[in-house]
C-alpha positions as CSV (number, residue, x, y, z in Angstrom):
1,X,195.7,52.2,-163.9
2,X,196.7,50.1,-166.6
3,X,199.1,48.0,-164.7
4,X,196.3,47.2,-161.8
5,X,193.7,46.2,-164.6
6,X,196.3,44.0,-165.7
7,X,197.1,42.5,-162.0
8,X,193.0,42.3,-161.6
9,X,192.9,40.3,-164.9
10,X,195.3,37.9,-163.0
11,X,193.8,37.7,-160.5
12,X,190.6,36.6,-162.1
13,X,192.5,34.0,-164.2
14,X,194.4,32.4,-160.6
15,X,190.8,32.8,-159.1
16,X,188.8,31.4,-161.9
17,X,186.4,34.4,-161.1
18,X,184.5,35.4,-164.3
19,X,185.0,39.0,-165.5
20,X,181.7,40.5,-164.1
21,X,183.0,39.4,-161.1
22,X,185.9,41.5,-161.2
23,X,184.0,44.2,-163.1
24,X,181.5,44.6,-160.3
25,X,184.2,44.9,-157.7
26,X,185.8,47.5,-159.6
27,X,182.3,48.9,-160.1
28,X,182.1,49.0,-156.5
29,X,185.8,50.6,-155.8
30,X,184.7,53.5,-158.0
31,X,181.4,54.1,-156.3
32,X,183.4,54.7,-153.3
33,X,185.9,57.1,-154.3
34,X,182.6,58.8,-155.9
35,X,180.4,58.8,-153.1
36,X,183.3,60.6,-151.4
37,X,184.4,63.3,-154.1
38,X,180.5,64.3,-153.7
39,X,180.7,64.7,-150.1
40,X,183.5,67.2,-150.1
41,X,186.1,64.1,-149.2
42,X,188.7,65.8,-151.5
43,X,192.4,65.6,-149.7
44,X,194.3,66.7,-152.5
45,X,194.8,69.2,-155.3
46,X,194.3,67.0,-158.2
47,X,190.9,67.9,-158.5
């Protein structure tokens, strides 16, 4: 997780995006993967 923060970051500097850009698109990723965990989407047996 570390590492793709740190691409993201880069991303944002080639970009010239400001960080609440990049922090509302991550915002976003994470609402995804949460919306699905809470409808039963679960494909593995990390959780």
């Amino acid at each position: 997780m570390h590492g793709n923060a740190q691409q993201y970051a880069k991303y944002a500097s080639e970009l010239q995006c400001p960080p609440a850009f990049i922090a509302l698109m991550l915002r976003d990723i994470a609402d995804t993967f949460e919306e699905n965990a809470i409808k039963g989407d679960k494909g593995c047996d990390c959780c």
